[in-house]
C-alpha positions as CSV (number, residue, x, y, z in Angstrom):
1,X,19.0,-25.4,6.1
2,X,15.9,-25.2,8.1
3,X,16.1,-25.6,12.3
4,X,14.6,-28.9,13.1
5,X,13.8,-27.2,16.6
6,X,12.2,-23.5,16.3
7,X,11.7,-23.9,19.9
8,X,15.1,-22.0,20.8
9,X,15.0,-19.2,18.0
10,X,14.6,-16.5,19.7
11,X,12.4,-14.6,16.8
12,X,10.1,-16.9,17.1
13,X,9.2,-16.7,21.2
14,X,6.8,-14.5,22.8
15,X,7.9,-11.2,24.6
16,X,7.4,-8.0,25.9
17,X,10.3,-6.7,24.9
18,X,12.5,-7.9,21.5
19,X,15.6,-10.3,22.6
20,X,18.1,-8.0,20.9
21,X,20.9,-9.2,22.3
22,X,19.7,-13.8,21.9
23,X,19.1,-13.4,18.2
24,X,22.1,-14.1,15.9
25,X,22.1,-14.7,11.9
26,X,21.6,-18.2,11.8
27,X,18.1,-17.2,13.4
28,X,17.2,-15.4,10.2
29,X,16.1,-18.0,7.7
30,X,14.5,-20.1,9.9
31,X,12.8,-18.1,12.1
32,X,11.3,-15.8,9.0
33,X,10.4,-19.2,7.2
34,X,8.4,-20.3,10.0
35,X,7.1,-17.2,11.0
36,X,5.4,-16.6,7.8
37,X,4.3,-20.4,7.7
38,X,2.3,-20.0,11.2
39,X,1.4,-16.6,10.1
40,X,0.2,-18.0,6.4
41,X,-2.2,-20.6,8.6
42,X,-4.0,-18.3,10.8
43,X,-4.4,-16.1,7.9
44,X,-6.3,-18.5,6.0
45,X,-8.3,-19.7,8.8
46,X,-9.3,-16.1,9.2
47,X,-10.4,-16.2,5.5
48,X,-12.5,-19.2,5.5
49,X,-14.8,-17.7,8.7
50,X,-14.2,-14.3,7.6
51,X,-16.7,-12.0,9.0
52,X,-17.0,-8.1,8.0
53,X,-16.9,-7.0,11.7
54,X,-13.7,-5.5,13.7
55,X,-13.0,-8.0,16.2
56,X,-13.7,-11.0,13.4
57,X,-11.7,-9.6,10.7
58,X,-9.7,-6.7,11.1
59,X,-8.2,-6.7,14.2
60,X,-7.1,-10.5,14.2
61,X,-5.4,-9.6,10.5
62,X,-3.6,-6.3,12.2
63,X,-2.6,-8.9,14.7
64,X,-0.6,-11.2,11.7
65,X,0.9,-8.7,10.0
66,X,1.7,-6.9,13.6
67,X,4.0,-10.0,14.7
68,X,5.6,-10.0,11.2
69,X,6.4,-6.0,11.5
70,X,8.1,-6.9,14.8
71,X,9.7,-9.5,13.8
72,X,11.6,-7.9,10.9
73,X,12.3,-4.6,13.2
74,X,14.3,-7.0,15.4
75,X,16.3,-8.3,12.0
76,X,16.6,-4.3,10.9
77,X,17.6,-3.7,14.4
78,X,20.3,-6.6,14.0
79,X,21.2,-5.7,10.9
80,X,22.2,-2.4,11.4
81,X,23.9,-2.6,14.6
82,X,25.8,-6.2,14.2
83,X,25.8,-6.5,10.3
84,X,27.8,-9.2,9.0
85,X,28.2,-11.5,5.5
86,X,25.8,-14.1,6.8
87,X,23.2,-11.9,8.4
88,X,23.6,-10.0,4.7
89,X,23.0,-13.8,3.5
90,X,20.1,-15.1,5.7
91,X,17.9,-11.1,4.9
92,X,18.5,-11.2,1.1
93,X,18.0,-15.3,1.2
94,X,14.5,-14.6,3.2
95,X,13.6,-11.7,0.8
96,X,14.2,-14.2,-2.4
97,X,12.0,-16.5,-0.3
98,X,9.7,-14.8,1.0
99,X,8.6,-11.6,-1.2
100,X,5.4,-12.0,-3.1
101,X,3.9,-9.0,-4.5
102,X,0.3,-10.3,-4.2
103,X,0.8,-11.5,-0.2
104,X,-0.5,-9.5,2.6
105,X,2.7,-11.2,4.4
106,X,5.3,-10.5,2.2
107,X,8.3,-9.0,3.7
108,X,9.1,-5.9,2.1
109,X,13.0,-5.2,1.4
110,X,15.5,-4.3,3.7
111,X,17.2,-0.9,3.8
């Protein structure tokens, strides 16, 4: 069951620093799905104007797959300092979801 308002999940805000202690399980399967949604979109917007220049190409893709990597730090973080059956259920639910061998946003498994 997906959030009808992402605007509260706490994975999916801007920030300095990660709110550790804000994100809970139920954050996990939504937050992911909609991460990699938003992240799916500016990756193929960067495809269709892709230009073979730094600042065109390969910084603005480090940038994607640089909010992903933080994103599922916070969920390692969570997982291995609150771990519980449904955070267990929301990471290997996201995985199921979410891995794609051929994606340059697929989540790689958790420890």
């Amino acid at each position: 069951m997906a959030d009808a308002d992402n605007s509260n999940n706490p994975l999916l805000a801007d920030y300095d620093f990660p709110p550790f202690d804000r994100v809970e399980p139920s954050h996990v399967r939504p937050g992911i799905r909609a991460l990699l949604a938003r992240l799916e979109g500016e990756l193929e917007e960067l495809e269709k104007g892709m230009e073979p220049a730094w600042e065109r190409l390969v910084h603005p893709l480090e940038c994607i797959v640089d909010r992903l990597d933080v994103v599922r730090n916070v969920v390692d973080h969570l997982k291995a300092v609150k771990d519980s059956p449904d955070l267990c259920a929301a990471v290997e639910d996201v995985q199921a979801r979410s891995f794609h061998p051929a994606s340059p946003l697929s989540l790689p498994l958790l420890p």
